[in-house]
Each structure stands twice: as structure tokens, then as C-alpha cells.
N, CA, C and O of each residue as an XYZ file, in Angstrom:
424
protein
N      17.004     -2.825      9.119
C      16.272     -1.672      9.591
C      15.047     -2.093     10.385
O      14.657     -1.433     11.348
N      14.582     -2.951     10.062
C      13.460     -3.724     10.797
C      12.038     -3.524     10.600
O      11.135     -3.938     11.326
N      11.890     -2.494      8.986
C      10.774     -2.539      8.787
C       9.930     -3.321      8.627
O      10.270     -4.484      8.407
N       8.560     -2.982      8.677
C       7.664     -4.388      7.770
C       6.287     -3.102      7.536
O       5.993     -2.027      8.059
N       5.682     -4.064      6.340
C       4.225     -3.194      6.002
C       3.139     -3.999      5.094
O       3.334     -4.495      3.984
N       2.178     -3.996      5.714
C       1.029     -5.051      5.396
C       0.878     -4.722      4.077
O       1.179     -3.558      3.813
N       0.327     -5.719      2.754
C      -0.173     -5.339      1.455
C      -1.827     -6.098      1.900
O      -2.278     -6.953      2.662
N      -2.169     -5.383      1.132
C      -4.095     -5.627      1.073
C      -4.370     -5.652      0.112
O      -3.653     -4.941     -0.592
N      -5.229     -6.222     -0.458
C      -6.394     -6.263     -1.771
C      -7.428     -5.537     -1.389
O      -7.778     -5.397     -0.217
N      -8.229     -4.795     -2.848
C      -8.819     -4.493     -2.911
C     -10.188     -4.910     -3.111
O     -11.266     -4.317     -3.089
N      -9.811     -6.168     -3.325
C     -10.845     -7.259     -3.741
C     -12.185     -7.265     -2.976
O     -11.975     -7.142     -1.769
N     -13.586     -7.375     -3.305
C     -14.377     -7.231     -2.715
C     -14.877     -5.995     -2.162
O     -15.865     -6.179     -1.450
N     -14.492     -4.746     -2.268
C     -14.444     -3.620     -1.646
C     -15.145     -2.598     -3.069
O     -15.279     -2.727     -4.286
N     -15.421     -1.673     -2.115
C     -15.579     -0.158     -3.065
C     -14.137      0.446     -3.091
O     -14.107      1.669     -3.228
N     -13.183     -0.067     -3.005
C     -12.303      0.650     -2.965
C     -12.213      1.330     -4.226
O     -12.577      2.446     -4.594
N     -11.449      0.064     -4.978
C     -11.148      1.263     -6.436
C     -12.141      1.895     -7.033
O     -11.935      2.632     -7.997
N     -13.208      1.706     -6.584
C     -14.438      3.055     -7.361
C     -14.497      3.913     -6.661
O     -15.037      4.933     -7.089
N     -13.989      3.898     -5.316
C     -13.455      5.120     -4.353
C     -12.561      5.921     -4.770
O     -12.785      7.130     -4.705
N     -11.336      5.436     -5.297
C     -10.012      5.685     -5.768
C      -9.641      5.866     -7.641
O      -8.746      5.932     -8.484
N     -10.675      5.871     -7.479
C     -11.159      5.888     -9.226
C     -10.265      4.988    -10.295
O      -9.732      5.557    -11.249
N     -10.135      3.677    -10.113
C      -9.802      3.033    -10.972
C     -10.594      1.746    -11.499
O     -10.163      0.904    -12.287
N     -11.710      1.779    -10.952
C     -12.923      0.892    -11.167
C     -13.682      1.843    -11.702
O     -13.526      3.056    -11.565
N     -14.848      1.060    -12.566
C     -15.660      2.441    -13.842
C     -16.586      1.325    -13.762
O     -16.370      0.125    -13.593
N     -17.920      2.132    -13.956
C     -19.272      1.981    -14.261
C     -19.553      2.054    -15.482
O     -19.824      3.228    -15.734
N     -19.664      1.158    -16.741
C     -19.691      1.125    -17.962
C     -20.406      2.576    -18.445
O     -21.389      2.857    -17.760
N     -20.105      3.470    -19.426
C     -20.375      4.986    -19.589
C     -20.818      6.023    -19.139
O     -21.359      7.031    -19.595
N     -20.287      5.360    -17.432
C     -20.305      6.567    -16.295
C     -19.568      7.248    -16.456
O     -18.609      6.540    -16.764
N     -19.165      8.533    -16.488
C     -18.218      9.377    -16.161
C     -17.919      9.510    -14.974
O     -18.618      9.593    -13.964
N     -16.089      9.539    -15.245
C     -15.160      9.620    -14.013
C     -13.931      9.455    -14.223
O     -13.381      9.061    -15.252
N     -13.550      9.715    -13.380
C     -12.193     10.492    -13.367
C     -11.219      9.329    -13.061
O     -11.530      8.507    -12.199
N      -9.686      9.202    -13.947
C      -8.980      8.503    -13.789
C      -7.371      9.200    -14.082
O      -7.220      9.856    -15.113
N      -6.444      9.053    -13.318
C      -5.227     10.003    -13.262
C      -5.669     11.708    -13.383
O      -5.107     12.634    -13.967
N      -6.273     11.684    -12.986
C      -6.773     13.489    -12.684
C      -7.591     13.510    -13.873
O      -7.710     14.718    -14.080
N      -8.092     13.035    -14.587
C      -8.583     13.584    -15.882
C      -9.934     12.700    -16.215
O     -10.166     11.547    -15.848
N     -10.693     13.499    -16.950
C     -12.045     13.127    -16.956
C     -12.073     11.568    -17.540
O     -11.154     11.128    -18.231
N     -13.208     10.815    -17.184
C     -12.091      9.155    -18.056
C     -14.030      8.348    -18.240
O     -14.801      8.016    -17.340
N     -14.240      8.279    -19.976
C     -16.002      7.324    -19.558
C     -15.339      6.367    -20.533
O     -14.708      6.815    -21.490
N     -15.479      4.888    -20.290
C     -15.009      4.248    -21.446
C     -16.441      3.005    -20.900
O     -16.981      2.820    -19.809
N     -16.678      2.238    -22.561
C     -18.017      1.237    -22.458
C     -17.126     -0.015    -22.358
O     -17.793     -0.950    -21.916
N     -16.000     -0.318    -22.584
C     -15.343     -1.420    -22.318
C     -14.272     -1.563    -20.923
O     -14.314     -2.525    -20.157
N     -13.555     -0.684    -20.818
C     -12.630     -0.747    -19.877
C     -13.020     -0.711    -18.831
O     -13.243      0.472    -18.577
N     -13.431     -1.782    -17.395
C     -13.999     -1.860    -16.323
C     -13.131     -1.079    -15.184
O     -13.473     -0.279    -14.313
N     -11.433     -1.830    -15.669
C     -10.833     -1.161    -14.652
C      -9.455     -1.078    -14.999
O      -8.984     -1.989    -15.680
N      -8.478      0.209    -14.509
C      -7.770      0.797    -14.830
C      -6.140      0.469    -13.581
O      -6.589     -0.068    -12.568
N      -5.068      0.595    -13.499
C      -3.881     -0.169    -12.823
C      -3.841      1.356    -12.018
O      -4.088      2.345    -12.708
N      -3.637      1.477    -11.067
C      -3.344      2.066     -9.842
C      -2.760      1.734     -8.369
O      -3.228      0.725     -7.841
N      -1.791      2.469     -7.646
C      -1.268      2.013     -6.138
C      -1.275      3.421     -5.579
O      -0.776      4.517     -5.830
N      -2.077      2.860     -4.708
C      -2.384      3.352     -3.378
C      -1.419      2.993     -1.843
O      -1.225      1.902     -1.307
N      -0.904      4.492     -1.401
C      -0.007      3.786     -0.168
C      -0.549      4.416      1.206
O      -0.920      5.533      0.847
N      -0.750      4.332      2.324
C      -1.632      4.742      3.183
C      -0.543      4.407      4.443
O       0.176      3.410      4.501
N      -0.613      5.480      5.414
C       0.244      5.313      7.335
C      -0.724      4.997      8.021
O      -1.742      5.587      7.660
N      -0.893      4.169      9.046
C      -1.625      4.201     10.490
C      -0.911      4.450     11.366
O      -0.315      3.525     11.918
N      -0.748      5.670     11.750
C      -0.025      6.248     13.233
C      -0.870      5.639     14.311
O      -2.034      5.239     14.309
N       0.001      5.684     15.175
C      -0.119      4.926     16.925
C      -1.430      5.080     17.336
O      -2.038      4.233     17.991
N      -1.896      6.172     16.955
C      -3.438      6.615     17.217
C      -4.694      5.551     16.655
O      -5.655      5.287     17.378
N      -4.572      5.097     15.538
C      -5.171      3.980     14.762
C      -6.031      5.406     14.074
O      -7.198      5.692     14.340
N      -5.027      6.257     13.047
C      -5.726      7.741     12.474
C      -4.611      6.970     10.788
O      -3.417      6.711     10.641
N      -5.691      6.882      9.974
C      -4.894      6.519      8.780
C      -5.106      7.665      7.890
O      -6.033      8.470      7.803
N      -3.845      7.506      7.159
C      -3.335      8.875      5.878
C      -2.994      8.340      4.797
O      -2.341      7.306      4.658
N      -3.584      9.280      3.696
C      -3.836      7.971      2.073
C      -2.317      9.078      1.953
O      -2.406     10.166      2.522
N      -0.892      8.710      1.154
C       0.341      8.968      1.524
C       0.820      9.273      0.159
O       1.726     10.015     -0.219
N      -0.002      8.527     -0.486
C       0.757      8.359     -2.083
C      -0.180      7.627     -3.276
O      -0.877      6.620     -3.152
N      -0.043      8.168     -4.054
C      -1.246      7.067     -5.643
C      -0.426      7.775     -6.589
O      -0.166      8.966     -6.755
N      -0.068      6.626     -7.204
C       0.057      6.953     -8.624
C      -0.684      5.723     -9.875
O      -0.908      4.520     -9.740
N      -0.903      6.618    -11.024
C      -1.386      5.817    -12.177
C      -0.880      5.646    -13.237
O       0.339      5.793    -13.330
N      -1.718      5.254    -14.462
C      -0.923      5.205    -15.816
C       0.486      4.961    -15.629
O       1.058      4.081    -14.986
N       1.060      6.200    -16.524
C       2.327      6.004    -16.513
C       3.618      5.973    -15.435
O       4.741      5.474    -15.507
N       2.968      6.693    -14.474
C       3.948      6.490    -12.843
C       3.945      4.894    -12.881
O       5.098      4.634    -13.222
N       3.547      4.187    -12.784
C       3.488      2.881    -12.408
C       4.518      1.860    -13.265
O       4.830      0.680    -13.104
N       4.886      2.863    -14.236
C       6.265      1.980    -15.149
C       7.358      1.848    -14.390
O       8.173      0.935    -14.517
N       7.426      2.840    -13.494
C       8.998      2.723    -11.810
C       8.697      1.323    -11.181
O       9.573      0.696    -10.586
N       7.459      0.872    -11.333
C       7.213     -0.938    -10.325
C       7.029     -1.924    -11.619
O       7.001     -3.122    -11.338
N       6.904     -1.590    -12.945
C       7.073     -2.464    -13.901
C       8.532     -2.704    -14.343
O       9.142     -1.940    -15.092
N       9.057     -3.888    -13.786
C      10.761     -4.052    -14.149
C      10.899     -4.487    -14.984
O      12.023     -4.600    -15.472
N       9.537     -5.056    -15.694
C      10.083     -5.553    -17.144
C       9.881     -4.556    -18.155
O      10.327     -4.868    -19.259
N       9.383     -3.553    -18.074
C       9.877     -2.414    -18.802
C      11.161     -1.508    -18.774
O      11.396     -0.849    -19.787
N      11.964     -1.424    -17.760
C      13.083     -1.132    -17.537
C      13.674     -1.894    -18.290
O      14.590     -1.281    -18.838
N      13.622     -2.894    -18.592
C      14.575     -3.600    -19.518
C      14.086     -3.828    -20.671
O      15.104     -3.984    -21.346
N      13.182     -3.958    -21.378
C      12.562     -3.748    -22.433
C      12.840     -1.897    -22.889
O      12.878     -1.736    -24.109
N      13.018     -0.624    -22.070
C      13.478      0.526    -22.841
C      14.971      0.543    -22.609
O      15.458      1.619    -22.264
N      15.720     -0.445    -22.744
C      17.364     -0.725    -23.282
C      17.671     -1.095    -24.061
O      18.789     -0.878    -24.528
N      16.379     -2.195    -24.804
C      16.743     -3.010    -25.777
C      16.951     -1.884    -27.017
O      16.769     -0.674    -26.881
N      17.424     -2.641    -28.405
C      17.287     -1.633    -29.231
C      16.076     -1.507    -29.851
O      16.111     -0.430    -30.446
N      15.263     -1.922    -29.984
C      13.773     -1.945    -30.350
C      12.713     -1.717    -29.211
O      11.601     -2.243    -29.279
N      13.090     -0.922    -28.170
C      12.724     -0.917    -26.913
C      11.055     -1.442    -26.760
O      10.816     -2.431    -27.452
N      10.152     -1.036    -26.137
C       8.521     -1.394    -25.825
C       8.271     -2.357    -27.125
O       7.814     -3.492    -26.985
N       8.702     -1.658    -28.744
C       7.908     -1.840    -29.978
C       6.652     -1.706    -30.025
O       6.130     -2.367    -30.923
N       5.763     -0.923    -29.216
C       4.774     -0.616    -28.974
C       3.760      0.054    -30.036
O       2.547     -0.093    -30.184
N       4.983      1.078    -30.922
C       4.058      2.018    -31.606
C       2.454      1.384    -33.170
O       1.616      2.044    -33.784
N       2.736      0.178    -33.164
C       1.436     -0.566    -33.744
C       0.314     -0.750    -32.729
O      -0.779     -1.139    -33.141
N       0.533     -0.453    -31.192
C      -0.840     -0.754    -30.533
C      -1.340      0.221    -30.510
O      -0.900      1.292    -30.928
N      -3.053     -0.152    -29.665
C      -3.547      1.165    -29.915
C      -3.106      2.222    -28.321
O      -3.309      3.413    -28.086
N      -2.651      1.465    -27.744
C      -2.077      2.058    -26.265
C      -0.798      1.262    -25.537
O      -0.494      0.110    -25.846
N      -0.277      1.845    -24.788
C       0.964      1.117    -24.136
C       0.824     -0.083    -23.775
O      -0.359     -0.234    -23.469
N       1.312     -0.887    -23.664
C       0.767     -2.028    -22.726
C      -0.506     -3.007    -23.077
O      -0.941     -3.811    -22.253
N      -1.015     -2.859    -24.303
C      -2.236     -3.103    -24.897
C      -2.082     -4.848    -24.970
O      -3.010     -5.630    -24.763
N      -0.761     -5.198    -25.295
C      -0.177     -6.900    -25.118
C      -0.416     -7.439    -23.978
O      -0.327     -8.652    -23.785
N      -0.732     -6.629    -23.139
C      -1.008     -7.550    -21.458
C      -2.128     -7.563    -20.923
O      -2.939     -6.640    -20.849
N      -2.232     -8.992    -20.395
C      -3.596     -9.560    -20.315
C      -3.684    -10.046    -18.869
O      -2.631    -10.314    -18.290
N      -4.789    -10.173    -18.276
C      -4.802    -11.400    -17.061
C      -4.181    -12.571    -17.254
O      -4.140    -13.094    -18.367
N      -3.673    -13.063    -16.262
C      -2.969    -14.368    -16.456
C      -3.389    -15.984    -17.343
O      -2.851    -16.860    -18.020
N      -5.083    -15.493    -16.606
C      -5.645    -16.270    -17.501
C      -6.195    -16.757    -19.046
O      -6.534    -17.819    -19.568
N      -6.068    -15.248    -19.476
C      -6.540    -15.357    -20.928
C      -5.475    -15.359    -21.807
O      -5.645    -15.715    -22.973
N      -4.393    -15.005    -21.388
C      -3.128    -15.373    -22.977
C      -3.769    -16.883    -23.446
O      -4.263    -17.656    -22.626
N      -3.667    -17.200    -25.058
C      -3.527    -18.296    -25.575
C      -2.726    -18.926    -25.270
O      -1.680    -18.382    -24.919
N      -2.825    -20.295    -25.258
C      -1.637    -21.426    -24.836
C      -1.575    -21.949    -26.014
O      -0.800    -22.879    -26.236
């Protein structure tokens, strides 16, 4: 088909405190539509998809959070087949086992 489409970081940017998935320790604000102040959680998993028509006029196209974002997690697709699927229900939230790359114990 011959598509192609740039990926970007957010890194360095106001973005995700634009896009509300970056938090100001017991600021209030909003995260998946809903009011969100937490003193630990800095920042929250979100995708953002955006067009630049011919004009160089850009359009934010698509975001989803939380739980939308399990359709781009493939290792949950296969983890809700197993028969013990996530085994989640001892955490205190979904996904509570996953860490930056760097901090799992070795």
C-alpha cells in the first residue's frame, strides 16, 4: 500500500501534561475523562494519534487510555486464553506487576 508514519516521543516536552497523562504530585487532573489527583503516580500509559494534511494543519485523530490500550498489549491477549487468565485479582490494580525495564529484580 505504501504507507509510512513517523512515531515521536514525548520525551522532553509538555506534552503529556498537555494530554493529561503526566500529574503534578496532588494536583488535580484529569485522566481518561475522569477527575484523577494521586501523591505517587507521576504518570499514567496513553496514545495519542495525530494527521498533517498537505497544508502543514495538524489534527489530534485519536487517544485512548487505561483500558483501551489492552488492543496494543499482545501479551494480554494471550494471557486472557490461558485458564488462569491476567491472575490479577490479588493486585491492587491491573497491571500493578509491570515495571520499567529497569527496576525488575535480577
Amino acid at each position: 500500500m505504501g504507507w509510512d508514519f513517523e512515531w515521536f516521543s514525548s520525551e522532553n516536552s509538555g506534552f503529556n501534561f498537555d494530554f493529561n497523562v503526566s500529574f503534578n504530585a496532588c494536583e488535580k487532573s484529569e485522566y481518561n475523562y475522569a477527575e484523577y489527583t494521586s501523591e505517587k503516580v507521576k504518570d499514567l500509559p496513553g496514545i495519542s494519534v495525530f494527521y498533517k494534511d498537505e497544508n502543514n494543519n495538524i489534527f489530534h485523530t485519536y487517544s485512548c487510555y487505561a483500558r483501551e490500550l489492552e488492543t496494543f498489549n499482545t501479551a494480554y491477549r494471550f494471557l486472557d486464553i490461558i485458564p488462569k487468565g491476567r491472575d490479577e485479582d490479588s493486585l491492587p490494580w491491573g497491571m500493578a506487576w509491570v515495571d520499567y525495564h529497569d527496576k525488575y529484580k535480577s
